[in-house]
C-alpha positions as MATLAB code, in Angstrom:
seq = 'XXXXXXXXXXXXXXXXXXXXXXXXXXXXXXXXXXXXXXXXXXXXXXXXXXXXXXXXXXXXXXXXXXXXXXXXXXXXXXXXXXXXXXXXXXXXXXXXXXXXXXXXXXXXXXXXXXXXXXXXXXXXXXXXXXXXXXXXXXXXXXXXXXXXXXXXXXXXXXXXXXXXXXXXXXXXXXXXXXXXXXXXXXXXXXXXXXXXXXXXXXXXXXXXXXXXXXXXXXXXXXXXXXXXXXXXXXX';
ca = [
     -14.618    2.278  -14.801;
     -13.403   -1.030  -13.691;
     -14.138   -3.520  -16.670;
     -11.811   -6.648  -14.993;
     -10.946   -8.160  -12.172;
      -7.546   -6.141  -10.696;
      -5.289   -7.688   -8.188;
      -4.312   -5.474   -5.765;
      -1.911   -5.496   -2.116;
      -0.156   -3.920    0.151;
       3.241   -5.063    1.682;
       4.968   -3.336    4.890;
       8.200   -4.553    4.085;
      10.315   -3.487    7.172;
      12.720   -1.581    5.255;
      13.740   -4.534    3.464;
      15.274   -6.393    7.146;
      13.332  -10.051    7.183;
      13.259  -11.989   10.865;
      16.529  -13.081   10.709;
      17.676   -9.372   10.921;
      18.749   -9.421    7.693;
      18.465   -6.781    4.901;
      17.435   -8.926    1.760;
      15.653   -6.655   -0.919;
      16.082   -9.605   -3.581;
      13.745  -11.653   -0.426;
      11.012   -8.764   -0.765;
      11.269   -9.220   -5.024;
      10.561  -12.800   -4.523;
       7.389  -12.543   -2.317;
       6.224   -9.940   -5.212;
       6.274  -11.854   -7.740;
       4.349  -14.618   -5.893;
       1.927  -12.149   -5.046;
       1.761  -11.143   -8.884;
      -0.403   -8.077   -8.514;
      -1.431   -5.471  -10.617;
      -0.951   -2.662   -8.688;
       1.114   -2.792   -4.929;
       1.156   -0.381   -2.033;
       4.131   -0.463   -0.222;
       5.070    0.540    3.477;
       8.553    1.124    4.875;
       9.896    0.696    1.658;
      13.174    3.655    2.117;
      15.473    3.811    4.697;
      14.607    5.801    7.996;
      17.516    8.438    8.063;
      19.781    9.789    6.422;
      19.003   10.719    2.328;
      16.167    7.899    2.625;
      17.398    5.671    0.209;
      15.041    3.234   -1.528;
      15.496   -0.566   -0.094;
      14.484   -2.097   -3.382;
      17.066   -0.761   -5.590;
      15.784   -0.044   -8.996;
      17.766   -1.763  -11.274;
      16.211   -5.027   -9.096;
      12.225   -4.146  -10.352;
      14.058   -2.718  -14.300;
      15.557   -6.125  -14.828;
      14.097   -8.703  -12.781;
      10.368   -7.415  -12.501;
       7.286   -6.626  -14.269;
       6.673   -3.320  -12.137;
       8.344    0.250  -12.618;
       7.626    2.782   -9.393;
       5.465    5.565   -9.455;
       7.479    8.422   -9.648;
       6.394   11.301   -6.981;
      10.051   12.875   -7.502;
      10.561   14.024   -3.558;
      13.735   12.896   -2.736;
      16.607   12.163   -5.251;
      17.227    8.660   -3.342;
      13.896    8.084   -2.247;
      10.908    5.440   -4.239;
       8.308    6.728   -2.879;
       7.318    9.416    0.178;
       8.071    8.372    3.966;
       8.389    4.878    2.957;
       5.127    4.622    0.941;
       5.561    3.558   -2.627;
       3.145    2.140   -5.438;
       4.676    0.042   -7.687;
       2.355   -0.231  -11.173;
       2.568   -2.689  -14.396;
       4.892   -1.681  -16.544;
       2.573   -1.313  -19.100;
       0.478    0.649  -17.081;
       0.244    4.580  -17.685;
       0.097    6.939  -14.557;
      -2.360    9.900  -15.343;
      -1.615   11.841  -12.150;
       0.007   11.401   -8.812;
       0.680   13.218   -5.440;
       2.409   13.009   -2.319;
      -0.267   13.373    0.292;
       0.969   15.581    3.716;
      -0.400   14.213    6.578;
      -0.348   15.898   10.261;
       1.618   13.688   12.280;
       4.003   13.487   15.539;
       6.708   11.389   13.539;
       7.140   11.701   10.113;
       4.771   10.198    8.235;
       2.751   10.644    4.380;
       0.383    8.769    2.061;
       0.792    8.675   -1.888;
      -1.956    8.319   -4.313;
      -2.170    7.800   -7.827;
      -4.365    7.666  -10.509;
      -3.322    4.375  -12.739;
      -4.944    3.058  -16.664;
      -4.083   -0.217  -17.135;
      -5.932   -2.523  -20.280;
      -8.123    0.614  -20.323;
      -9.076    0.577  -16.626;
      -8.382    3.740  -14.788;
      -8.166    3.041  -10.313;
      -7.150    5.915   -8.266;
      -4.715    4.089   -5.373;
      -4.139    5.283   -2.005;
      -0.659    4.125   -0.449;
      -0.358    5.014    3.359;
       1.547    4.313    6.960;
      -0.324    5.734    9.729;
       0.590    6.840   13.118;
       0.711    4.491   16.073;
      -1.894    7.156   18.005;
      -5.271    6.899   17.952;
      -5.544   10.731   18.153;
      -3.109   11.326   15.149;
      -4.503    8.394   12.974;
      -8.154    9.706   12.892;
      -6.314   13.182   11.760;
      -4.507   11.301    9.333;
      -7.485    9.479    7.990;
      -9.061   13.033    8.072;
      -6.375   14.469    5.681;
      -6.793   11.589    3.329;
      -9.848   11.509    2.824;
     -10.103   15.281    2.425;
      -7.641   15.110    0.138;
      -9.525   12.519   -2.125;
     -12.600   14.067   -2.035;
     -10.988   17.428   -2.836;
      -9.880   15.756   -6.268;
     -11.749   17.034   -8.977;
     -12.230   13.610  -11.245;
     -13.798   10.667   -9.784;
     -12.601    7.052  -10.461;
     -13.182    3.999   -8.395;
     -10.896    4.054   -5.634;
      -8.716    1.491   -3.503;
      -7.059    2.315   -0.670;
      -4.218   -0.023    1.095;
      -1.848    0.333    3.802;
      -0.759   -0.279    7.550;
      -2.947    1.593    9.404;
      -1.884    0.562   12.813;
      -5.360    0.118   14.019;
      -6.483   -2.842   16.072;
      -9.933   -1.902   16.249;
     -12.439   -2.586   13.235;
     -15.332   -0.430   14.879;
     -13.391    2.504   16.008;
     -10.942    5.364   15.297;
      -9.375    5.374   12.075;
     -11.652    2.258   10.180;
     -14.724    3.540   11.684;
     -14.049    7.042    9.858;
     -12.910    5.322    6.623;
     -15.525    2.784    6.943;
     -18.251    5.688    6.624;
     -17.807    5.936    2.505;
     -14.995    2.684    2.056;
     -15.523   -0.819    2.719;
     -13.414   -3.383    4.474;
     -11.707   -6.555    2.278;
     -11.726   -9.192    4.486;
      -7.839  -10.095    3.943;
      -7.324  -11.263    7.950;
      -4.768  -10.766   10.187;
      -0.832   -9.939    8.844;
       0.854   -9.066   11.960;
       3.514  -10.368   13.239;
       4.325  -12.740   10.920;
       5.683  -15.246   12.617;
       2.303  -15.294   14.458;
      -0.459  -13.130   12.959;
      -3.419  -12.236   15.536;
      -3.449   -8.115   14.253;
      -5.441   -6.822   11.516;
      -3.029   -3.676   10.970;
      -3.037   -3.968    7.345;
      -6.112   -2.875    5.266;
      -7.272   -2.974    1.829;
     -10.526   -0.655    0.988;
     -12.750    0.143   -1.797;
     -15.109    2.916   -2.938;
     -18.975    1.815   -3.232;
     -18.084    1.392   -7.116;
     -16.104   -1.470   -6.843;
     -16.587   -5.087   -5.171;
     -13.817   -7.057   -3.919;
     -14.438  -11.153   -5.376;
     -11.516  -12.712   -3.715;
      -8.813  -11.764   -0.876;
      -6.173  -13.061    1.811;
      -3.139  -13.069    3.472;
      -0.364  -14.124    1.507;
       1.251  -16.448    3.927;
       4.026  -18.335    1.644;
       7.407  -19.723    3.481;
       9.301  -16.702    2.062;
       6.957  -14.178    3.059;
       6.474  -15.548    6.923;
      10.554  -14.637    6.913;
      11.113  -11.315    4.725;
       9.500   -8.539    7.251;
       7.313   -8.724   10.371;
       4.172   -7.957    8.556;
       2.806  -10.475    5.581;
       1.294   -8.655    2.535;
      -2.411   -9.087    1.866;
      -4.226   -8.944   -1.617;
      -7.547   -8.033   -3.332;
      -9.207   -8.887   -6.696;
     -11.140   -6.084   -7.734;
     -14.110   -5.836  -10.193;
     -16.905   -3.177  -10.752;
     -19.606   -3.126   -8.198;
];
């Protein structure tokens, strides 16, 4: 069970290309570590085509970072699985993980892990949904069969882009049924944020004290979306 307040976020980080069309994976380091969280989601974190290289080489979070990857072993070149990665503590220990399959149009997946850190044990949910209604809700389906198909139970956190713009339908309205909403506010587009695409949410078992939108100078430049946050505690 939770026993301390947790930071958590998620980050779509545009495969590492910031407004000014630039790749910059040093930029996306810099708006982690200002984030400081224990546990990240990421979204579009390996390249499209190709061998789907990781953006955020690893030698960049080994020397210059507090976080090591999850490791879900899919593709030789790849962080995570279709761009989602969870980046932990370093001192953290990762009991299980899985690559979630999702139905989908376009390629797309959700990871989820099951993390202890100081003695606290949070299964996360890392995800990128479609930009359908129809294949979101399926999506959302799959994931959520998927977690309830696990046989341990641990308090739960879920993060992403969900590319919803709707709080009382598709997609949130079937999560919202056994997860609550943090109230982070709108991420996208950075330059101007008016869309709520981004989510962080949390099993009946824990409470979120404190979120946002982390809105610093370097974030409003390194990808179109700005990462949001959660501090976690038990409910």
């Amino acid at each position: 069970m939770v026993s301390r307040h947790l930071k958590v976020a998620s980050y779509n980080i545009h495969k590492g290309v910031g407004l000014d069309r630039r790749r910059n994976p040093e930029r996306v380091l810099e708006v982690l570590r200002e984030i400081d969280a224990d546990v990240i989601a990421l979204q579009e974190a390996d390249r499209r085509f190709g061998p789907r290289e990781s953006v955020l080489p690893a030698h960049l979070l080994d020397e210059h970072s507090d976080w090591k990857p999850v490791a879900f072993g899919m593709r030789a070149l790849s962080m995570g699985w279709h761009g989602n990665v969870i980046l932990v503590r370093k001192a953290a220990r990762v009991i299980h993980c899985a690559p979630i399959h999702l139905p989908s149009l376009e390629p797309r997946g959700a990871v989820t892990a099951d993390v202890e850190l100081d003695g606290v044990t949070l299964r996360v949910v890392g995800m990128h949904l479609d930009l359908s209604g129809l294949w979101r809700r399926r999506q959302a389906a799959a994931i959520l069969a998927h977690v309830e198909g696990c046989a341990d139970r641990h308090p739960t956190v879920m993060m992403g882009d969900l590319n919803e713009w709707t709080a009382a339908a598709g997609c949130l309205r079937d999560f919202g049924r056994d997860y609550r909403m943090a109230a982070t506010g709108p991420s996208f587009h950075a330059r101007r944020p008016v869309g709520r695409l981004d989510r962080i949410m949390v099993s009946a078992d824990l409470h979120v004290t404190e979120c946002g939108v982390h809105a610093s100078a370097a974030a409003r430049k390194t990808s179109d979306h700005l990462p949001i946050w959660a501090m976690l505690a038990p409910a």
